[in-house]
VOPAGU-2260 file (C-alpha; in pm, 1 decimal, decimal comma):
REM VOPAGU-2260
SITE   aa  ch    i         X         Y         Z
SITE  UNK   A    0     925,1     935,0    -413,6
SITE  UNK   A    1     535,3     837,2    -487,0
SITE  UNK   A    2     325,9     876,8    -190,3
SITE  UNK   A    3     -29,5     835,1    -320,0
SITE  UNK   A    4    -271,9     636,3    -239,4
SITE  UNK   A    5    -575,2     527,2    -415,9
SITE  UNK   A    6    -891,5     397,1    -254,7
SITE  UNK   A    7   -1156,7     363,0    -543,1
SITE  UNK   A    8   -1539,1     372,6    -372,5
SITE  UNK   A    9   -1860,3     348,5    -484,7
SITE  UNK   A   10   -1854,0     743,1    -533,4
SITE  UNK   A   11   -1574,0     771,3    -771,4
SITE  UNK   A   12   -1219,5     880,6    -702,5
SITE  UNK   A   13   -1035,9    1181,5    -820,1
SITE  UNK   A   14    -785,3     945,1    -909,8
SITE  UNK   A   15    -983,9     762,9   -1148,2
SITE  UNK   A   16   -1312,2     772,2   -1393,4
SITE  UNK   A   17   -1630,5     627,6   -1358,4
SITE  UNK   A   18   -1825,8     462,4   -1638,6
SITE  UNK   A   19   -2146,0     324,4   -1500,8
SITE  UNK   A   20   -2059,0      78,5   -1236,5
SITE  UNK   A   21   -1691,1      59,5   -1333,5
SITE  UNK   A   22   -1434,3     260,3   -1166,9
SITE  UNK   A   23   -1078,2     236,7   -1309,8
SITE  UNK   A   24    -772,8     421,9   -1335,1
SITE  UNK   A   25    -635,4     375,7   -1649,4
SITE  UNK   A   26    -228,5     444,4   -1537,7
SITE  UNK   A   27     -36,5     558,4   -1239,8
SITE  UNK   A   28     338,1     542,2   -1096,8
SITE  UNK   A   29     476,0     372,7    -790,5
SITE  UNK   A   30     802,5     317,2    -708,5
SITE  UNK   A   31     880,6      30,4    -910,5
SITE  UNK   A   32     720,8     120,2   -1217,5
SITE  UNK   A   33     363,6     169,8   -1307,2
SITE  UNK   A   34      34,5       3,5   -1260,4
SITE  UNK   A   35    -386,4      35,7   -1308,8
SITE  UNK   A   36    -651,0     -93,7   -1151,8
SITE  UNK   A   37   -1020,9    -124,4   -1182,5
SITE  UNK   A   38   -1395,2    -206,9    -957,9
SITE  UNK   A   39   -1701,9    -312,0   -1106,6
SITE  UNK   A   40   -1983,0    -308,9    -888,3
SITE  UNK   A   41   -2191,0    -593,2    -913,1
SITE  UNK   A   42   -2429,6    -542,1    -603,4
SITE  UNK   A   43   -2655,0    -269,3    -514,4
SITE  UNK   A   44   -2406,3    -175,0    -240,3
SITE  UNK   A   45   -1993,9    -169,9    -301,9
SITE  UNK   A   46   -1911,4    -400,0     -10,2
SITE  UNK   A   47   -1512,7    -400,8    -154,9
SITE  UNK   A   48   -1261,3    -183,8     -97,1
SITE  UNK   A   49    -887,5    -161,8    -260,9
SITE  UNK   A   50    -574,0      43,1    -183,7
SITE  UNK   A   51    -212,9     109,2    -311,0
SITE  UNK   A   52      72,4     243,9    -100,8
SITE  UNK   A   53     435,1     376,0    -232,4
SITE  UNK   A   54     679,8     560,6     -46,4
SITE  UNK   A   55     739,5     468,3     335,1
SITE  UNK   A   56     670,8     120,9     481,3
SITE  UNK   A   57     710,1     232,0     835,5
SITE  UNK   A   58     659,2     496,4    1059,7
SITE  UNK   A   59     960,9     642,7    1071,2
SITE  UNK   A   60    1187,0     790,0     729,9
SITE  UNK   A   61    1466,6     554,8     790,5
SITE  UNK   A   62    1252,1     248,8     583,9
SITE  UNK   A   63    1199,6      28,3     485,8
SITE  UNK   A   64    1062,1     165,1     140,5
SITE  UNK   A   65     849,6      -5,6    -115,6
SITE  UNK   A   66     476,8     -89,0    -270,9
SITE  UNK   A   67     177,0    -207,0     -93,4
SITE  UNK   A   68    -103,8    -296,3    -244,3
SITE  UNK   A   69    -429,8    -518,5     -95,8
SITE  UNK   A   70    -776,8    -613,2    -225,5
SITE  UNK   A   71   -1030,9    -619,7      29,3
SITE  UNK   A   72   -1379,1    -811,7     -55,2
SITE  UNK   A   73   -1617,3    -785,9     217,9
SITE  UNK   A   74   -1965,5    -963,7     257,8
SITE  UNK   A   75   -2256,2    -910,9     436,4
SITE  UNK   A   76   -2209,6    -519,9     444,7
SITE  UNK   A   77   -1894,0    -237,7     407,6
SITE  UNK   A   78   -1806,6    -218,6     783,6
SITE  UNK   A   79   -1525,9    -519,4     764,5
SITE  UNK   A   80   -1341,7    -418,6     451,4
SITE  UNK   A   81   -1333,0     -60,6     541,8
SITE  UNK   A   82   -1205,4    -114,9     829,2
SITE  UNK   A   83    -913,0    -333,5     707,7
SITE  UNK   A   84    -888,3     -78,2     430,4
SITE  UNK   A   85    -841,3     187,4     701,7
SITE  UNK   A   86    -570,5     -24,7     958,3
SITE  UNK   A   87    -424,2    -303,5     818,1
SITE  UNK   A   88    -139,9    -101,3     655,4
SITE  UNK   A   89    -115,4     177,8     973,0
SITE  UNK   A   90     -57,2    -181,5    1179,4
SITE  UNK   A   91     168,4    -303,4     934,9
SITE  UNK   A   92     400,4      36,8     948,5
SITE  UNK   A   93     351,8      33,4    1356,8
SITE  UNK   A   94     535,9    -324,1    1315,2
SITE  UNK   A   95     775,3    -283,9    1011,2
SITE  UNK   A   96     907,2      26,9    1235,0
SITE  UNK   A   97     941,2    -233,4    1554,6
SITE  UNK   A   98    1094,3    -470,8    1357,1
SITE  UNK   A   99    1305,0    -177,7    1102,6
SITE  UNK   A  100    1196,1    -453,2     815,0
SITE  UNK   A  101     932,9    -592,9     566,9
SITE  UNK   A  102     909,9    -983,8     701,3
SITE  UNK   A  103     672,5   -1255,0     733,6
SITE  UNK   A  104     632,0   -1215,6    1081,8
SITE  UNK   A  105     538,0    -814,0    1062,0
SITE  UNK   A  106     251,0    -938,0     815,1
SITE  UNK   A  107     136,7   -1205,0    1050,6
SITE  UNK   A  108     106,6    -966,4    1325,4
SITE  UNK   A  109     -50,9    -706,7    1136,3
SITE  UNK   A  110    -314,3    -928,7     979,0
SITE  UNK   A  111    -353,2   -1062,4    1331,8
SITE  UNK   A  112    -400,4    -740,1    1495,4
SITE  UNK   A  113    -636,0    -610,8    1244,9
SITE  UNK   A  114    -873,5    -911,8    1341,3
SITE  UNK   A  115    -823,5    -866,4    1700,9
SITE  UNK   A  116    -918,2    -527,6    1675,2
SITE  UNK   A  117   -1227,8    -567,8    1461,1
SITE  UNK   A  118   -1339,9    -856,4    1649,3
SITE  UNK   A  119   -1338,1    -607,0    1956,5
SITE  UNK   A  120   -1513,1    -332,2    1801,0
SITE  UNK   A  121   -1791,3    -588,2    1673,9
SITE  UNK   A  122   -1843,6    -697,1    2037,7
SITE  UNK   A  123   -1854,5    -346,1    2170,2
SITE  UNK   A  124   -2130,5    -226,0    1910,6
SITE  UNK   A  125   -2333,3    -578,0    1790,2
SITE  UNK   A  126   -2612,4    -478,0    2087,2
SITE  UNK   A  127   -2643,7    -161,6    1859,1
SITE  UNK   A  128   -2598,4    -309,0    1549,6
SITE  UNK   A  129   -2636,3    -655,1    1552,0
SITE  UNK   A  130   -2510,0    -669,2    1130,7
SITE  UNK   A  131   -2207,0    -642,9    1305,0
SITE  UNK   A  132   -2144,6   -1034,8    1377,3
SITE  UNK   A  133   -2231,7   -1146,9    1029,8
SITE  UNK   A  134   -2036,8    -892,8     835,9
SITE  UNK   A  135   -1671,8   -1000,3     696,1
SITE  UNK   A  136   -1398,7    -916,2     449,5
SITE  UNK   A  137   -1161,1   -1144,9     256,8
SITE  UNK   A  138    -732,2    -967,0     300,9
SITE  UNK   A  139    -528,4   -1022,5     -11,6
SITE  UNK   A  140    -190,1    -781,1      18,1
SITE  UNK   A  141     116,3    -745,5    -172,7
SITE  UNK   A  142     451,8    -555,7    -108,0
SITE  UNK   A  143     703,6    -515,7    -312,9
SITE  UNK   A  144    1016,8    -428,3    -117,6
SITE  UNK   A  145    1428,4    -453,7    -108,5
SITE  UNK   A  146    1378,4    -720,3    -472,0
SITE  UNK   A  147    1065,0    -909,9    -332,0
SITE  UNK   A  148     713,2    -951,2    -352,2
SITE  UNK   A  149     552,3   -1059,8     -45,5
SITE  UNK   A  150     177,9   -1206,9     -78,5
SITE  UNK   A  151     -35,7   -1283,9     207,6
SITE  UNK   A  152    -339,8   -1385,9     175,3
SITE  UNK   A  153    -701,0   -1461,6     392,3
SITE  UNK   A  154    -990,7   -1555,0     211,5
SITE  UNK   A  155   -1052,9   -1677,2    -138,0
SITE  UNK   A  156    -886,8   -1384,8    -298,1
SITE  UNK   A  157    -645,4   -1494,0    -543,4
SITE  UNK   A  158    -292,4   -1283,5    -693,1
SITE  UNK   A  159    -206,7   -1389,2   -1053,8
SITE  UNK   A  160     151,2   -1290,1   -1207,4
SITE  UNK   A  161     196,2   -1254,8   -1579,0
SITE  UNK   A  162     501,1   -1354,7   -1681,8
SITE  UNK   A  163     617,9   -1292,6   -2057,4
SITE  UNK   A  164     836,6   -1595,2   -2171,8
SITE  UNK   A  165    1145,7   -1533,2   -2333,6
SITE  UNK   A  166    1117,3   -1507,7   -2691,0
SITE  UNK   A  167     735,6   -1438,2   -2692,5
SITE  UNK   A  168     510,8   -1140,5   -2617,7
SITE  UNK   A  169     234,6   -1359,9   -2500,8
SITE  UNK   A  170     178,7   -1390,6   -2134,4
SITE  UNK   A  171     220,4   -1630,3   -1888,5
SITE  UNK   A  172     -55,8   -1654,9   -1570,1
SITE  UNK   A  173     100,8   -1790,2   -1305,4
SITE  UNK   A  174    -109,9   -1804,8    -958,4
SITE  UNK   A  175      91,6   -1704,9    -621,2
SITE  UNK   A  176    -191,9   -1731,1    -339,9
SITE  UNK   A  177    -376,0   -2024,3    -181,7
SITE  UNK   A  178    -747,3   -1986,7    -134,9
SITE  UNK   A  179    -956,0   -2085,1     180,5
SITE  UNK   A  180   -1235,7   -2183,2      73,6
SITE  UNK   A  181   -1497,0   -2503,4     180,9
SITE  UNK   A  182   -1490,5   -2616,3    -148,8
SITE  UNK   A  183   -1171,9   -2750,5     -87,4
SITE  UNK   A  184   -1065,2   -3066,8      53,3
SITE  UNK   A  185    -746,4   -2961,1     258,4
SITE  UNK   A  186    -973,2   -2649,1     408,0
SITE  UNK   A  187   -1270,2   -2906,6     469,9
SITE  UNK   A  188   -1025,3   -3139,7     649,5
SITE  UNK   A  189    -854,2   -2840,9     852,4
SITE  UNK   A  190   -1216,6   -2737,9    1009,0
SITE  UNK   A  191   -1299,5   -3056,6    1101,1
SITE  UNK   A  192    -985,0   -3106,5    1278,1
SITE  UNK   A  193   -1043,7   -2737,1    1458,2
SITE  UNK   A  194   -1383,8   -2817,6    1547,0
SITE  UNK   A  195   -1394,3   -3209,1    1611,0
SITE  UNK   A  196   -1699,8   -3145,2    1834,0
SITE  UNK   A  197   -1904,4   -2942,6    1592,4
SITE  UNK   A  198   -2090,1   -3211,3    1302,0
SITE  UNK   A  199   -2193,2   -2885,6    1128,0
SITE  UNK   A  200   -1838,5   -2721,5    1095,1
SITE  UNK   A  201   -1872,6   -2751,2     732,4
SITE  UNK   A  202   -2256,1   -2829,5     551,3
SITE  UNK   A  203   -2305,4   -2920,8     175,7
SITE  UNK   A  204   -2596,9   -2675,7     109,7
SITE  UNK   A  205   -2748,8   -2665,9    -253,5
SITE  UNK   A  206   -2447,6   -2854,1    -409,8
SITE  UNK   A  207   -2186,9   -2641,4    -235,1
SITE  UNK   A  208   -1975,8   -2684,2      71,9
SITE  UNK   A  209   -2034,0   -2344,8     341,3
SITE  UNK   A  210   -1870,5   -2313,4     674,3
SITE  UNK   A  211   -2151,3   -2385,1     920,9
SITE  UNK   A  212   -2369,8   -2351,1     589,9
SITE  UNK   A  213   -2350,5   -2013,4     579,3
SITE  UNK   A  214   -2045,1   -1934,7     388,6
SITE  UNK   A  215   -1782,5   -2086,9     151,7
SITE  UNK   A  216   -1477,6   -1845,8     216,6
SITE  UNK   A  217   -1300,1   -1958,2     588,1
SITE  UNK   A  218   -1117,2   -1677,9     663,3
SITE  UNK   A  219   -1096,5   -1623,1    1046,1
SITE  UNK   A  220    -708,5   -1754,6    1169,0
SITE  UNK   A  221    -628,2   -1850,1     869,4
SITE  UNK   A  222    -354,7   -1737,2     682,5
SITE  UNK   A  223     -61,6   -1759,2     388,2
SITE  UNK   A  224     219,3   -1672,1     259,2
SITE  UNK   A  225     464,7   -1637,1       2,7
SITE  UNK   A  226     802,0   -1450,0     -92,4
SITE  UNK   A  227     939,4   -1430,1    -446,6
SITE  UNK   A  228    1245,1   -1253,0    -542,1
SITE  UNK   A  229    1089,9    -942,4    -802,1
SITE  UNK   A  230    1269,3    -898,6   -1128,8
């Protein structure tokens, strides 16, 4: 039974290399087989932050078992995507154990209580450090568990499958999120219905459609979700 977890910073892991700005980690095992992954740092700062879990999906050794995995990007600073990097999958075992399974509901609450939480640790420290209200995080996860792959999904994070077709070696991409982001109609529309009293919900600013023209990605109570069976 795999265990391990891998959380690749801006320091290096002893999991994986570092080659300049890229940190990867060429091949590892999970419980369904095996995987890689790879950062490349593009700002001065690493404001991203990535994990995989295998083994135990709840708190307790009864189950259910399976593979986690989530991609965290944060913006405006670390503090957001660490922090989801360091709860969202302890609140996701607290509920898996309530519930004794992997469902779309235990995902929903853990994404939910992750906010929640980080929203109330903003407002107890922003006097401090007032960073604290503009900093954020995109939450991409997937778990693979009892023959399917849940994806859930907050930001403008996107999962792609590759899919070899029968006969051929080539691969197939085949996308399984939905983004949020302003620069699309349905998320445009949404806001405005949200916020009917506020003109400036969403702002075209140089050529590109931000949420109060500050940001494209719309994040906060949003959410989605999809189950495929995994073969």
């Amino acid at each position: 039974m795999v265990k391990s977890c891998w959380n690749p910073s801006a320091e290096g892991d002893s999991g994986g290399r570092v080659d300049g700005l890229l940190w990867c980690k060429d091949l590892g095992q999970h419980m369904y087989g095996e995987f890689s992954m790879a950062v490349i740092q593009a700002n001065s700062m690493l404001e991203d932050q990535s994990q995989i879990e295998s083994g135990p999906l709840s708190s307790t050794t009864s189950g259910p078992y399976g593979t986690f995995f989530g991609v965290y990007d944060g913006h405006g600073g670390t503090e957001a995507s660490r922090y989801v990097n360091d709860n969202l999958f302890s609140n996701l075992k607290s509920f898996a154990s309530e519930h004794q399974e992997i469902s779309a509901d235990v995902l929903r609450k853990a994404f939910s209580t992750t906010e929640e939480n980080f929203l109330s640790l903003v407002r107890k420290q922003w006097h401090v450090k007032p960073h604290m209200a503009s900093v954020g995080s995109c939450c991409l996860i997937g778990i693979i568990c009892n023959g399917l792959l849940y994806i859930a999904n907050a930001g403008d994070s996107r999962v792609v499958l590759g899919r070899s077709g029968r006969g051929t070696k080539q691969a197939k991409a085949m996308q399984l999120s939905v983004e949020h982001n302003a620069s699309i109609d349905t998320v445009r529309e949404e806001l405005r219905s949200l916020h009917p009293n506020d003109p400036h919900i969403v702002v075209k600013k140089h050529r590109v459609w931000r949420v109060k023209g500050l940001i494209q990605v719309y994040i906060l109570f949003l959410f989605s979700l999809r189950k495929l069976s995994w073969k």
